[in-house]
TORPA-32656 format. One record per residue (C-alpha): z, y, x; residue in one letter; chain; residue number from 1. Coordinates in Angstrom, 3 decimals. Layout:
<sites>
SITE       c3       c2       c1 r c   k
SITE        Z        Y        X A A NUM
...
</sites>
This chain:
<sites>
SITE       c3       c2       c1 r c   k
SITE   43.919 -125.916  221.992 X A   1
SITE   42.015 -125.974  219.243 X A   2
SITE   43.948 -124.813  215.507 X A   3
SITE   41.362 -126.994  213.673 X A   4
SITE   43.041 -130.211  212.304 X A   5
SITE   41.860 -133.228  214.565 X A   6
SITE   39.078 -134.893  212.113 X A   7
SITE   37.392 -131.479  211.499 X A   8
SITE   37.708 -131.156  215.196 X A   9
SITE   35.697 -134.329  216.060 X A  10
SITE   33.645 -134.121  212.861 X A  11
SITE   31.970 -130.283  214.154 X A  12
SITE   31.882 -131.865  217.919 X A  13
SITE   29.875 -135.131  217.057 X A  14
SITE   27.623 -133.334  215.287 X A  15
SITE   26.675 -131.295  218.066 X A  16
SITE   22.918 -131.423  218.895 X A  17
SITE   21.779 -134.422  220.978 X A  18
SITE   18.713 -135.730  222.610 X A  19
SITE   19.481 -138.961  220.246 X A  20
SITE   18.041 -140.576  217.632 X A  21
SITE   20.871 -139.762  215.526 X A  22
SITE   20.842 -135.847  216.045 X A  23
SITE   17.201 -136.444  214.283 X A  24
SITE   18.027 -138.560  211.557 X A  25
SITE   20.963 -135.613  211.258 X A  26
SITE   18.658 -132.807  211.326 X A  27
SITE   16.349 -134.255  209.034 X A  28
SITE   19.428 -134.906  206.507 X A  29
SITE   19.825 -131.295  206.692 X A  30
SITE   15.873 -130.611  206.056 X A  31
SITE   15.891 -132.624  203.398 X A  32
SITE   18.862 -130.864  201.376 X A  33
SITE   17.999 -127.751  201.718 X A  34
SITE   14.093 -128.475  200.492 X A  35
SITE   15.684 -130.350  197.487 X A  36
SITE   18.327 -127.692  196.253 X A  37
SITE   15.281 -125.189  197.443 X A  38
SITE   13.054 -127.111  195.281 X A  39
SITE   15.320 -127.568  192.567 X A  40
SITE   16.476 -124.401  191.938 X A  41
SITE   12.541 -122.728  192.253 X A  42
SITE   11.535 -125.105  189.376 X A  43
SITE   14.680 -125.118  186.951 X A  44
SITE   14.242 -121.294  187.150 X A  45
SITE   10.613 -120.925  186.711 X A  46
SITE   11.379 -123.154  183.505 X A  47
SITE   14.185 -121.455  182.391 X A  48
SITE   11.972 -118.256  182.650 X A  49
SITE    9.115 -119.655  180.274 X A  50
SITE   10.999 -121.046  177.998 X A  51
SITE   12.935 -117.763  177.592 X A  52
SITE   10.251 -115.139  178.211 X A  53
SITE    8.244 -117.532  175.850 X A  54
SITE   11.085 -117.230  173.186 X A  55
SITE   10.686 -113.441  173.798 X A  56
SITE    6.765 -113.000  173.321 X A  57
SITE    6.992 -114.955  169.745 X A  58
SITE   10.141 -113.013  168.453 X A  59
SITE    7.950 -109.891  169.616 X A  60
SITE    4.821 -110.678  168.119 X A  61
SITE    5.779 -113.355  165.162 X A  62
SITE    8.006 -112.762  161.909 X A  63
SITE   11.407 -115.048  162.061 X A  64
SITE   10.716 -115.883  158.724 X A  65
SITE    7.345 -116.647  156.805 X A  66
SITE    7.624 -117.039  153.208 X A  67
SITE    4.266 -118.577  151.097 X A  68
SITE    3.523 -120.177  147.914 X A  69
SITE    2.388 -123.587  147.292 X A  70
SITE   -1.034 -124.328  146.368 X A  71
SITE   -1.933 -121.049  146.486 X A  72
SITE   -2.108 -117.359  147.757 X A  73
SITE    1.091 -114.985  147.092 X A  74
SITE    0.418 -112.659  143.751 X A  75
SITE    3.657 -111.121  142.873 X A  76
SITE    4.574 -110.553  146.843 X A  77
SITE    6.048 -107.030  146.054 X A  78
SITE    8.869 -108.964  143.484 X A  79
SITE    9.315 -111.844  146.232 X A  80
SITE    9.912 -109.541  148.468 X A  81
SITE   12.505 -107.089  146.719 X A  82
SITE   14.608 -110.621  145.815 X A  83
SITE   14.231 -111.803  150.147 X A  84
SITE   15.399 -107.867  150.748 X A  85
SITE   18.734 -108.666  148.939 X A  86
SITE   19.530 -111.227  151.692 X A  87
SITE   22.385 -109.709  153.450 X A  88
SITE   20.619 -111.189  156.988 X A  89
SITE   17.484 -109.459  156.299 X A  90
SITE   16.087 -106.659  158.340 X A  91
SITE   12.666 -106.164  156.495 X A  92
SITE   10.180 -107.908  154.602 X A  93
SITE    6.218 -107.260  154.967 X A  94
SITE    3.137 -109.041  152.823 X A  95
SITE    0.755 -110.332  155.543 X A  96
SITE   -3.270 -111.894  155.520 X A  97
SITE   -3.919 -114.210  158.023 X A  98
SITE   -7.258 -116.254  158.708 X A  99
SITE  -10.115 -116.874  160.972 X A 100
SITE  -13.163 -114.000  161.255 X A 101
SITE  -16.216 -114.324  162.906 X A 102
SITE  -17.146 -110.971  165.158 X A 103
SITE  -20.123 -109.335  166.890 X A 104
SITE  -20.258 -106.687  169.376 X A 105
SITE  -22.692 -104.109  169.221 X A 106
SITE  -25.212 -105.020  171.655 X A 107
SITE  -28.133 -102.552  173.091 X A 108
SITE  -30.651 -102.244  176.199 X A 109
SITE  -28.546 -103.221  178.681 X A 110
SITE  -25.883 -105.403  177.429 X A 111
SITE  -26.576 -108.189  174.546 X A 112
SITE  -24.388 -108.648  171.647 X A 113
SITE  -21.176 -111.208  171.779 X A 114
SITE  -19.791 -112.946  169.082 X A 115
SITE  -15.860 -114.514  168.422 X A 116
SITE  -14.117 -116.296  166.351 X A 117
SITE  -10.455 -114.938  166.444 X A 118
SITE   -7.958 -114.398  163.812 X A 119
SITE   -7.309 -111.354  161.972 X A 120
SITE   -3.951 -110.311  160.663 X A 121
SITE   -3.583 -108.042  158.069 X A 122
SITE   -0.400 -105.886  157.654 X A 123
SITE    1.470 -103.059  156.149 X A 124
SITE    0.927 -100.377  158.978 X A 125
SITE    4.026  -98.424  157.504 X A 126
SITE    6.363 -101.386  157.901 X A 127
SITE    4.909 -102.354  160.994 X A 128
SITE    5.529  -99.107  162.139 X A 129
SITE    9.060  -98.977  161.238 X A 130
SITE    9.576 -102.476  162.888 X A 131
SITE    7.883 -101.594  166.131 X A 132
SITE    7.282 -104.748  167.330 X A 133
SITE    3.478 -104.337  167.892 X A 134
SITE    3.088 -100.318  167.721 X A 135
SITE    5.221 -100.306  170.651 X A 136
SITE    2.833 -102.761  172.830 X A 137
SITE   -0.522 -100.064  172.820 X A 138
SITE   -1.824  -99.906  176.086 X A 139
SITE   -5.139  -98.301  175.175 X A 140
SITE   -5.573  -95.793  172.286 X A 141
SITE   -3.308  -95.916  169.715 X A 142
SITE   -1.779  -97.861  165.938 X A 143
SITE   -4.026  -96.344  163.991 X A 144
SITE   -5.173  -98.739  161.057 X A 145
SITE   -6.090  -95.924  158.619 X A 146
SITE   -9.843  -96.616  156.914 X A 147
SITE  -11.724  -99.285  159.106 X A 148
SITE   -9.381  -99.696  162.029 X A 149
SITE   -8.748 -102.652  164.262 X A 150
SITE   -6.675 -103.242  167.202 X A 151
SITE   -6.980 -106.048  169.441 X A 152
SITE   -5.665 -108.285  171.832 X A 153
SITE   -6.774 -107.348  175.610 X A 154
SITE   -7.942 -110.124  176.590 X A 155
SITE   -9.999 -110.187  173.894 X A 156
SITE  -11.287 -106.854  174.702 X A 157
SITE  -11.933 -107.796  177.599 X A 158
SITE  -14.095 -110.750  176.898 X A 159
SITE  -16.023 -109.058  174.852 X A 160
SITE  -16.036 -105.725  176.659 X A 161
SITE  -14.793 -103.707  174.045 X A 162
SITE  -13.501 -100.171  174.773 X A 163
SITE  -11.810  -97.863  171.884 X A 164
SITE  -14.305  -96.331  169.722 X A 165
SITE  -16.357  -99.262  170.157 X A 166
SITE  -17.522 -100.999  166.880 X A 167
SITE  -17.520 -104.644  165.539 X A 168
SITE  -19.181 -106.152  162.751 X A 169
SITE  -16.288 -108.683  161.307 X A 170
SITE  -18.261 -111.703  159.126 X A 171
SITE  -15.515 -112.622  157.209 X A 172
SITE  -14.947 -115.723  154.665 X A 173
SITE  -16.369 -113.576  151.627 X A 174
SITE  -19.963 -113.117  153.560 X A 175
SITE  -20.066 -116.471  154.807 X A 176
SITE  -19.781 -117.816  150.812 X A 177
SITE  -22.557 -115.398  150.616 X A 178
SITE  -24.619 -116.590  153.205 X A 179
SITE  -24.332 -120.184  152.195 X A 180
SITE  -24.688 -119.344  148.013 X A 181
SITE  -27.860 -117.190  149.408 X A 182
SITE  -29.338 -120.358  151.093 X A 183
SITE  -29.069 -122.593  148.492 X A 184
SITE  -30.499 -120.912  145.928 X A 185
SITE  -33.010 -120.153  148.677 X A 186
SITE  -33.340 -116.476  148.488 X A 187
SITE  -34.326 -114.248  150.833 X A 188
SITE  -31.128 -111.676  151.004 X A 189
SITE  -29.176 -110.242  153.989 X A 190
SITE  -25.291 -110.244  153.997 X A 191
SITE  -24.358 -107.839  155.856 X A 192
SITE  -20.873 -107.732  157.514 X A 193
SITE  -17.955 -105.193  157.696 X A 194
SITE  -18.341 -102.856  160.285 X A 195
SITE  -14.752 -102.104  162.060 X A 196
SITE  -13.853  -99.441  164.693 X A 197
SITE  -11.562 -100.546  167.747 X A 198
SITE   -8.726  -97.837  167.503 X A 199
SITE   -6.377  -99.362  170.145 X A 200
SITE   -6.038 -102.356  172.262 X A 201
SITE   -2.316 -104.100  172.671 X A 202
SITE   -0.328 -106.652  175.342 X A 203
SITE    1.800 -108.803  173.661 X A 204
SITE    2.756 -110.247  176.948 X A 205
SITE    1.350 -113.717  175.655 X A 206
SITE   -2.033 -114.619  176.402 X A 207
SITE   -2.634 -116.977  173.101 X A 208
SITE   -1.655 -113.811  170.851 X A 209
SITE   -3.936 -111.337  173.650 X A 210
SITE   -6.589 -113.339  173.722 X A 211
SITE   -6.723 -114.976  169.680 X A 212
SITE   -5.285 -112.265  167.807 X A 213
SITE   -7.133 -108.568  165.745 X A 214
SITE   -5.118 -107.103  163.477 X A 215
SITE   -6.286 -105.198  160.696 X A 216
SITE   -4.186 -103.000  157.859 X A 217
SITE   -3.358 -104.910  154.367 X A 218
SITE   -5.983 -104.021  152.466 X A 219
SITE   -8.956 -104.418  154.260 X A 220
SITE   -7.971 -108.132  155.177 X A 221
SITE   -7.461 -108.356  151.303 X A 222
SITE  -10.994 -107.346  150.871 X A 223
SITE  -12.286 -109.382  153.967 X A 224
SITE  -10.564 -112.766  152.016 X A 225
SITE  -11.510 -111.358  148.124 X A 226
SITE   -7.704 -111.883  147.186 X A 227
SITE   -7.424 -108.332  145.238 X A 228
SITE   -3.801 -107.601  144.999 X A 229
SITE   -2.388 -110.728  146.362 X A 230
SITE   -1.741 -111.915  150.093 X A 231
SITE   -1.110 -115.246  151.807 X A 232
SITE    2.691 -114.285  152.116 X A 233
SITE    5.630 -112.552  153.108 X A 234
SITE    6.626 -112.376  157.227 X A 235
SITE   10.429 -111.426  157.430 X A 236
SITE   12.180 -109.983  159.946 X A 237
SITE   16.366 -111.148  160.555 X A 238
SITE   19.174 -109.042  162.601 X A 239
SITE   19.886 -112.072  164.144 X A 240
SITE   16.577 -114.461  164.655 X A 241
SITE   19.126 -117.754  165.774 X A 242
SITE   19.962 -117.725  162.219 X A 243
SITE   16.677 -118.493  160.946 X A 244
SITE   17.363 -122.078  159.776 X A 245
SITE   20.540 -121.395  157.875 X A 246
SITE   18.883 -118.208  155.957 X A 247
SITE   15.601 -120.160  155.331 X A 248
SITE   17.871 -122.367  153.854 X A 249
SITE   19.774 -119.661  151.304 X A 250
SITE   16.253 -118.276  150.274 X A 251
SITE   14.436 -121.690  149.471 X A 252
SITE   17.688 -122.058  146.737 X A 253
SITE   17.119 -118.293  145.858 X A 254
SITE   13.184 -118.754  145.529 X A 255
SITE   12.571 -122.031  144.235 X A 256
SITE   10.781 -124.783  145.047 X A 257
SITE    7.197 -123.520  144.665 X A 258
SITE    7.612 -121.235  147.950 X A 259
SITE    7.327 -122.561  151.896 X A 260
SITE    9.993 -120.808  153.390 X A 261
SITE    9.040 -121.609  157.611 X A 262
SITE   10.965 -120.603  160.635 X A 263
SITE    9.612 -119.233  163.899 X A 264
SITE   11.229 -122.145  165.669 X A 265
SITE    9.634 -124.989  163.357 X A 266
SITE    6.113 -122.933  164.138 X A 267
SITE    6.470 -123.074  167.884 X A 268
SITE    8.194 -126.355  168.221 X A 269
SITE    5.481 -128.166  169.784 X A 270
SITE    5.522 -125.973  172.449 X A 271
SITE    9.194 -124.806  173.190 X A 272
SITE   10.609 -128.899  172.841 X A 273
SITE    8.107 -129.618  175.666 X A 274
SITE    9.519 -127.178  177.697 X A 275
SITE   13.085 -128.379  177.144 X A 276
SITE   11.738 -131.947  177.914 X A 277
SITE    9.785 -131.062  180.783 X A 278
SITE   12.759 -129.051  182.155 X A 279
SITE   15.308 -132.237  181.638 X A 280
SITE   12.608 -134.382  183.409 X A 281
SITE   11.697 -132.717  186.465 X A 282
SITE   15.553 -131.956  187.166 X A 283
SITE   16.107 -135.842  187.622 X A 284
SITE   12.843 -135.825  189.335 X A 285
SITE   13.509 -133.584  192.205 X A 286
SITE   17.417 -134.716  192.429 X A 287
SITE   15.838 -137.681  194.273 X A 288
SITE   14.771 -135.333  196.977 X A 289
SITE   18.431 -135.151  197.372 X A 290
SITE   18.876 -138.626  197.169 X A 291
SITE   16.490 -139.404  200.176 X A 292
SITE   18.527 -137.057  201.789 X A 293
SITE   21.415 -138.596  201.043 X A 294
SITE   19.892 -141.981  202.391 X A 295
SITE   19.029 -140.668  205.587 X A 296
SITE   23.229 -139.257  205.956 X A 297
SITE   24.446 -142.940  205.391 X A 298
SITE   21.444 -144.245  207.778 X A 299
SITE   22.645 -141.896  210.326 X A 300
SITE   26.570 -141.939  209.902 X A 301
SITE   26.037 -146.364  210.103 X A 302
SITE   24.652 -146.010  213.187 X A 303
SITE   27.337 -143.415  214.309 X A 304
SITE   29.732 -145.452  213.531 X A 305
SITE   28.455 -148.058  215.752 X A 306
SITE   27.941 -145.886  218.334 X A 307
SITE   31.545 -144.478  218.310 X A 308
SITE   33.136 -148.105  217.661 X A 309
SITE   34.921 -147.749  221.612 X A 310
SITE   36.612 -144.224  220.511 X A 311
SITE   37.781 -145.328  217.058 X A 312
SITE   39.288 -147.803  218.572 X A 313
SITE   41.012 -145.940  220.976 X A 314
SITE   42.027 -143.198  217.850 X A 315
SITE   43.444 -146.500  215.949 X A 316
SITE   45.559 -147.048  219.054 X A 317
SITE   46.766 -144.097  219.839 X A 318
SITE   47.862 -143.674  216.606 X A 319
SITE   45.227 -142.470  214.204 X A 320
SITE   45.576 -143.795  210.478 X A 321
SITE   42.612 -145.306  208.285 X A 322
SITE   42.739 -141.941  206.181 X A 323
SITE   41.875 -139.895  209.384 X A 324
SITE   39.508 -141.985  211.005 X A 325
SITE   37.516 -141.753  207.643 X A 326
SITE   37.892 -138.371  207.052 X A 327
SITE   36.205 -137.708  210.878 X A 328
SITE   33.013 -139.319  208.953 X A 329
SITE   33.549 -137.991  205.616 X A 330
SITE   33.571 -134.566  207.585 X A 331
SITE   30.262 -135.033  208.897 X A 332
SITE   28.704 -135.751  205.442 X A 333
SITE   30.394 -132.279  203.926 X A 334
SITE   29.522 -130.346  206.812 X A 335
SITE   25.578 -131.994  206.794 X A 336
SITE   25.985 -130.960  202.748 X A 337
SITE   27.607 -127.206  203.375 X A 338
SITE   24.604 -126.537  205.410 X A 339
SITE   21.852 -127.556  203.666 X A 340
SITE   23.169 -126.858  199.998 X A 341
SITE   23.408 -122.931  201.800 X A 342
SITE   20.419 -123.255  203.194 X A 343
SITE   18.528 -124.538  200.871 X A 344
SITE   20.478 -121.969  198.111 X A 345
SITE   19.368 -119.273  200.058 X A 346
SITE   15.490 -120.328  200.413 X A 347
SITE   15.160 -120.878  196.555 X A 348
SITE   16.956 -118.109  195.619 X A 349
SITE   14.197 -116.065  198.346 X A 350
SITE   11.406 -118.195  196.816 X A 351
SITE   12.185 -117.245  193.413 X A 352
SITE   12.448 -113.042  193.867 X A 353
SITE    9.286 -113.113  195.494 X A 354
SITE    7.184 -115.423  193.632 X A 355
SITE    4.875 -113.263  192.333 X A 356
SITE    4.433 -111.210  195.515 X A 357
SITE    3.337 -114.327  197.238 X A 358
SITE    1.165 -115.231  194.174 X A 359
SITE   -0.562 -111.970  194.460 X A 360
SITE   -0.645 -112.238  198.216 X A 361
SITE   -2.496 -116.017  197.701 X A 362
SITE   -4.889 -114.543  194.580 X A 363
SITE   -5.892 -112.128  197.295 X A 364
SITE   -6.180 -113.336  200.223 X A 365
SITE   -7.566 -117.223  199.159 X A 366
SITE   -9.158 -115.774  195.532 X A 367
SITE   -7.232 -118.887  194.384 X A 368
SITE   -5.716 -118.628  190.794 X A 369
SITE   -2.250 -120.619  191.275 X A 370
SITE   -0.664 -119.593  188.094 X A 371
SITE   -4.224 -118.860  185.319 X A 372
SITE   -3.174 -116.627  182.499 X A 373
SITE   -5.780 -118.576  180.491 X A 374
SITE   -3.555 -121.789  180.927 X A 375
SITE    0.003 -120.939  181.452 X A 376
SITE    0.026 -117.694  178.438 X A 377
SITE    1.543 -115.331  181.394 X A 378
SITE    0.348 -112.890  183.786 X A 379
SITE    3.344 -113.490  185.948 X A 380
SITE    5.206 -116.287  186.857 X A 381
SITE    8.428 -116.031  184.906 X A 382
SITE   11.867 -116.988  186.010 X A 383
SITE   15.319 -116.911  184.962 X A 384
SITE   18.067 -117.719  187.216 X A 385
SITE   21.085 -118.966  185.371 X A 386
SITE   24.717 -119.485  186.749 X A 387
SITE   25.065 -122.934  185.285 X A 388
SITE   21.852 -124.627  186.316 X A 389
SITE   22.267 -123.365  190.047 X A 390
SITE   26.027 -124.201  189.922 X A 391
SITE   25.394 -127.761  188.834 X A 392
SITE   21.833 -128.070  191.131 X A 393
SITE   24.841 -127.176  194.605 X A 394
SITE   27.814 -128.565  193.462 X A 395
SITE   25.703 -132.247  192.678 X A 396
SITE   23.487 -132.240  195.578 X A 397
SITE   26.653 -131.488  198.150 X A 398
SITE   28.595 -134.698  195.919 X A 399
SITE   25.568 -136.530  196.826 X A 400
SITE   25.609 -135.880  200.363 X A 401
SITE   29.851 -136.676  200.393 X A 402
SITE   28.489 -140.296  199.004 X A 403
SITE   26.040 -141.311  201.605 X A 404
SITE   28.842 -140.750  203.964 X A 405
SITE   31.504 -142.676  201.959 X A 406
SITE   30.375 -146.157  202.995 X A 407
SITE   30.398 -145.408  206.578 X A 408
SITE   33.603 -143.858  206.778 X A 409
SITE   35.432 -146.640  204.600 X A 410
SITE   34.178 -148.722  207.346 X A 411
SITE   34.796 -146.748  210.384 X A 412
SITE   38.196 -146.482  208.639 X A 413
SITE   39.186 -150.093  208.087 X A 414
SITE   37.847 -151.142  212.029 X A 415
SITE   40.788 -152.805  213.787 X A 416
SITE   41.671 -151.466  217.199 X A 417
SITE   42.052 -155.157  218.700 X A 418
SITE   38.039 -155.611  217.282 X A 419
SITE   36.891 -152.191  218.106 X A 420
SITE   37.708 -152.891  221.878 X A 421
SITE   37.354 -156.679  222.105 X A 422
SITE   34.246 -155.658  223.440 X A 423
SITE   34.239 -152.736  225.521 X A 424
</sites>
């Protein structure tokens, strides 16, 4: 005898396989779990994963804090900054130059010349180097911004098939005033540009800041932009960059109201809301994966019901009440859920450690791009599997499957013996 109660009993054996129609419409119930909680979980991770590893590359390459003045460029930065160093939630403070460049590669015999338009940054090398958040990303060379010293982004170097030690002539806004005061007073005088020295080549991890980004020291962007001694502000670093909005808030009453006082969050918004909305979205998308599934459980468990209508009525006879008759059905539906919710748990959980090894293993073997740098900002597909999302992606999907069954069993519950035999 078997030490399984009675309904579990009946539930496991009617669910045994079956040349039917039923067994198919079962089996594809199961199919079409697993592939939605498979689905599900490969997506909400992979977009968990950007939006944190996203979070990540701006923290590492971005200030939490950027402090300007209205109007107008920043002239007394060094007395800004000593009042923003007071802040009891500030780490360090740094002047910064930022604006767009025009840059040409040396060219010769058997390569021509190539030009760019990418921004430079100018910074404080010493404070950069005692913040480390862009020293410590040199994979070529080394953070050297002493004289005429650049470092850039590798992509960019690689577009433009720079080495270190190569040179680049930087055109910068200064030149091109030149150029244009040159023309119309139509005289016949060459500007000539800056020329720079590539001293080391960095990965920020982020293909917009690898790709866009040179950095220069202080000075020479100073020069470059013909500000003298002032800069186009202040970048600020926090112990804690989740407090950003509340200290921005202290320093614009500290400041006044001629400074901009802008959060890394505000500057990335565009981007990291559409991730949180693009997340929320394709959840509720792919739960109807689940759904269909969930359709194709009460499709099957109907026409199980009719097909067992002599044996429930013999159960009601002998005995049985409406509670176990319905629980026989209702045990179908959470046995069809256990195993694909497992199933389907353990292929997107497989799916999403090797990603990038199958990635690779496509790029190689098709030459197919599936996840382009150039569009996505990563060289590797990120992920990030969290407790909560997977938690709430099994635990829904199996309620799901325990409601297409519900109908079914209410019915097969409340089927009179005298009606379920009338017949037979």
């Amino acid at each position: 005898m078997s030490r399984l109660p009675f309904e579990l009993f009946l539930a496991l054996r009617y669910l045994r396989p079956k040349r039917t129609f039923v067994s198919v419409i079962t089996l594809i119930s199961v199919l079409g779990v697993a592939l939605g909680v498979a689905v599900l979980i490969i997506v909400i991770s992979v977009m968990s994963g950007f939006d944190h590893d996203l979070r990540d590359k701006i923290l590492g390459f971005n200030a939490h804090l950027t402090v300007s003045q209205a109007g107008s460029t920043l002239k007394n930065y060094a007395a800004v900054a000593d009042k923003i160093a007071l802040h009891p939630a500030v780490k360090g403070v740094s002047p910064f130059v930022f604006g767009p460049v025009l840059v040409e590669t040396e060219g010769d015999t058997n390569r021509p010349a190539l030009q760019d338009a990418p921004m430079l940054r100018g910074i404080d090398p010493v404070a950069e180097s005692r913040e480390g958040r862009l020293s410590s990303n040199i994979i070529s060379g080394k953070f050297d911004l002493s004289g005429r010293g650049l470092i850039v982004g590798v992509d960019f170097a690689s577009a433009l098939h720079l080495r270190v030690g190569d040179h680049l002539s930087v055109y910068s806004a200064r030149q091109i005033k030149k150029m244009k005061a040159a023309h119309d007073a139509k005289k016949d005088e060459a500007i000539l540009p800056d020329d720079y020295e590539v001293r080391g080549i960095f990965d920020a991890g982020y293909y917009e800041y690898n790709a866009r980004v040179i950095v220069t020291a202080l000075d020479n962007a100073q020069d470059l932009y013909d500000l003298n001694d002032s800069v186009h502000g202040l970048f600020v670093v926090l112990n804690d960059p989740y407090q950003a909005g509340v200290v921005k808030a202290e320093l614009k009453s500290t400041l006044g109201e001629n400074y901009f006082v802008t959060t890394w969050m505000e500057q990335s918004s565009g981007i990291l809301n559409a991730l949180v909305v693009e997340k929320n979205v394709m959840f509720y998308l792919l739960f109807f994966i689940v759904l269909v599934a969930a359709l194709c459980i009460l499709s099957a468990q109907i026409t199980f019901v009719i097909q067992k209508t002599r044996e429930i009525g013999m159960l009601k006879a002998l005995g049985a009440s409406k509670l176990q008759i319905s629980s026989i059905f209702l045990g179908q539906s959470a046995i069809i859920g256990v195993i694909g919710v497992a199933s389907g748990y353990g292929l997107g959980m497989l799916a999403v450690t090797y990603r990038n090894e199958f990635l690779h293993f496509m790029r190689s073997s098709t030459g197919w791009e599936l996840f382009p740098a150039s569009v996505y900002g990563f060289g590797e597909l990120p992920a990030l599997i969290t407790t909560s999302d997977v938690a709430v992606i099994c635990i829904g999907s199996f309620v799901i499957c325990i409601l297409g069954g519900l109908l079914p069993a209410v019915r097969a519950g409340s089927l009179k013996p005298v009606e379920a035999l009338r017949y037979e």
